[in-house]
ChimeraX commands (.cxc) that place a marker at each C-alpha (Angstrom):
marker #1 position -55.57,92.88,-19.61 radius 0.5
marker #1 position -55.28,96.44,-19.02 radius 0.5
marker #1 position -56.03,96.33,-15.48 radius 0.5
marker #1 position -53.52,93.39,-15.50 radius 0.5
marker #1 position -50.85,95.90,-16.86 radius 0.5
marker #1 position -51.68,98.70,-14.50 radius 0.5
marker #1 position -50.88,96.75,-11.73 radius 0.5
marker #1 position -48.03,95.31,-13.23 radius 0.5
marker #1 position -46.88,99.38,-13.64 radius 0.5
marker #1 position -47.87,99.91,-10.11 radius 0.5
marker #1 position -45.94,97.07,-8.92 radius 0.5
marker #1 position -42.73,98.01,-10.79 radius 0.5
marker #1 position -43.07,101.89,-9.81 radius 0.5
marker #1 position -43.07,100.58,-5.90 radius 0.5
marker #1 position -39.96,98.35,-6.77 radius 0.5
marker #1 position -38.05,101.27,-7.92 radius 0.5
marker #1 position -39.31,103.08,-5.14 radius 0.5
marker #1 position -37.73,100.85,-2.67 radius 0.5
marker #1 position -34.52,100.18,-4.85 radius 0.5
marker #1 position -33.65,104.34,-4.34 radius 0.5
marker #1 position -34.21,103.93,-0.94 radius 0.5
marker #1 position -32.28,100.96,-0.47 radius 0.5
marker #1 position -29.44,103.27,-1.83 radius 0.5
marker #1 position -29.51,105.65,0.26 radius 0.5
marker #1 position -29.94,103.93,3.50 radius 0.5
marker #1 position -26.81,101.99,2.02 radius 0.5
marker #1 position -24.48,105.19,1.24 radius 0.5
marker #1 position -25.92,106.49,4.98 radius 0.5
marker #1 position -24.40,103.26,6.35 radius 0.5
marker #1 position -21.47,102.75,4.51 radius 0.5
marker #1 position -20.27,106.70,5.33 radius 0.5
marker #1 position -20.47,105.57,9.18 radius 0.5
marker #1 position -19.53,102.78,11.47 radius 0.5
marker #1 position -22.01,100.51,11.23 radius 0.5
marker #1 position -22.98,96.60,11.42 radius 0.5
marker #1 position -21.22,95.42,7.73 radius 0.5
marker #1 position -23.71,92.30,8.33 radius 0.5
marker #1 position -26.83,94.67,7.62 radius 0.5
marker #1 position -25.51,96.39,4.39 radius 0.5
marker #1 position -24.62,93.13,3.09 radius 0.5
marker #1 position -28.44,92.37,3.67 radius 0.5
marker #1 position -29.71,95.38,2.28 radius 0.5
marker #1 position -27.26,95.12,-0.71 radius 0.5
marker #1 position -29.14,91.55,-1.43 radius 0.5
marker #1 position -32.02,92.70,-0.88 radius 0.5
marker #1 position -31.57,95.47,-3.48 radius 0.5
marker #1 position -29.76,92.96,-6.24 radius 0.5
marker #1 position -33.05,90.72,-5.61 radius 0.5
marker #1 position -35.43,94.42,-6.57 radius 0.5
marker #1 position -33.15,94.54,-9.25 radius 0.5
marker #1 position -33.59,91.14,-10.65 radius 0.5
marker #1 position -37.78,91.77,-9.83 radius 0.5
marker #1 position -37.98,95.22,-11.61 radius 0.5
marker #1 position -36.06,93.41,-14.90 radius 0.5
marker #1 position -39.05,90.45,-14.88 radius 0.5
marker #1 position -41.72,93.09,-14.90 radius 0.5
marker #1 position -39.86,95.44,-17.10 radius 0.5
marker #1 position -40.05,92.19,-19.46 radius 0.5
marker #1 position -43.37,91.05,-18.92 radius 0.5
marker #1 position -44.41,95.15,-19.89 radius 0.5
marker #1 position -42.31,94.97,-23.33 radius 0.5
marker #1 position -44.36,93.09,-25.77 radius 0.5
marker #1 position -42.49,90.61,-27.58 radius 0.5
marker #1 position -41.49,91.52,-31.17 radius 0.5
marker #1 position -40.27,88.82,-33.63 radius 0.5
marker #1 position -38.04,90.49,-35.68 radius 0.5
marker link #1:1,2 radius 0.2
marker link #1:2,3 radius 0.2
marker link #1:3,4 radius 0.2
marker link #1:4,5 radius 0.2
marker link #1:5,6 radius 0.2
marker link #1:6,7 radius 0.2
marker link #1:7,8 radius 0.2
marker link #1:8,9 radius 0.2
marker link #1:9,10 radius 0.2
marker link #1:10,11 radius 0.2
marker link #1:11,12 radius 0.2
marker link #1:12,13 radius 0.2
marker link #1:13,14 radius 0.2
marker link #1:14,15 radius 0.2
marker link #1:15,16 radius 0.2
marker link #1:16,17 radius 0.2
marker link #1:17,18 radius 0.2
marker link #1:18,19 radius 0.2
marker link #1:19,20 radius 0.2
marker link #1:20,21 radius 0.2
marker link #1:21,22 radius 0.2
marker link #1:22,23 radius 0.2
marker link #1:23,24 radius 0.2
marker link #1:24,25 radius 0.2
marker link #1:25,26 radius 0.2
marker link #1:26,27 radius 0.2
marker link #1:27,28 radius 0.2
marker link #1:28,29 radius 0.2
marker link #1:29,30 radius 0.2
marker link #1:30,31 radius 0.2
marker link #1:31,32 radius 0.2
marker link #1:32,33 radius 0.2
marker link #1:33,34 radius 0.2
marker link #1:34,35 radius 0.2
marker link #1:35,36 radius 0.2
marker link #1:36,37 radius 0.2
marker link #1:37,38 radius 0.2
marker link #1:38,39 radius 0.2
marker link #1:39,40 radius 0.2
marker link #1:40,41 radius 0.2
marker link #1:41,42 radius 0.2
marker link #1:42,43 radius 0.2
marker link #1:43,44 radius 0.2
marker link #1:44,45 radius 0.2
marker link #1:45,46 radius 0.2
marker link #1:46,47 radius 0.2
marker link #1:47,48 radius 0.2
marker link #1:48,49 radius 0.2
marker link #1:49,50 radius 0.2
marker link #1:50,51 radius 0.2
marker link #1:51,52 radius 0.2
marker link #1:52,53 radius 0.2
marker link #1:53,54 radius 0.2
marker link #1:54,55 radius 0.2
marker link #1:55,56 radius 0.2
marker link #1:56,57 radius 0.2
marker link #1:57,58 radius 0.2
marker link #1:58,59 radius 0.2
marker link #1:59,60 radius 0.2
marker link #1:60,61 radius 0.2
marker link #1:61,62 radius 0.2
marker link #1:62,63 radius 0.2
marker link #1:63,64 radius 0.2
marker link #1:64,65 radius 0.2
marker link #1:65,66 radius 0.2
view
């Protein structure tokens, strides 16, 4: 279980990892002329981290019946 988590921790820290870069590739882009057809890409891309990094953040939290 606890190597289970660790990797679940490792997983999420490389999500996050690639979320930040995602931004600032996107602000690079935006602030320039560029193909709009790649930073809608990379903007789904990011969304889809986003949606990944909330699943793990949840699987992490142990449930608590209030």
């Amino acid at each position: 279980m606890l190597e289970d988590r660790e990797s679940l921790l490792r997983r999420l820290h490389e999500l996050r990892s690639e979320h930040r870069d995602l931004d600032t590739v996107i602000a690079r882009l935006e602030g320039s002329p560029s193909d709009q057809l790649q930073i809608q890409r990379l903007k789904k891309r990011k969304l889809k981290l986003k949606d990944e990094i909330s699943w793990l953040e949840g699987r992490l939290v142990p449930d608590i019946i209030a």
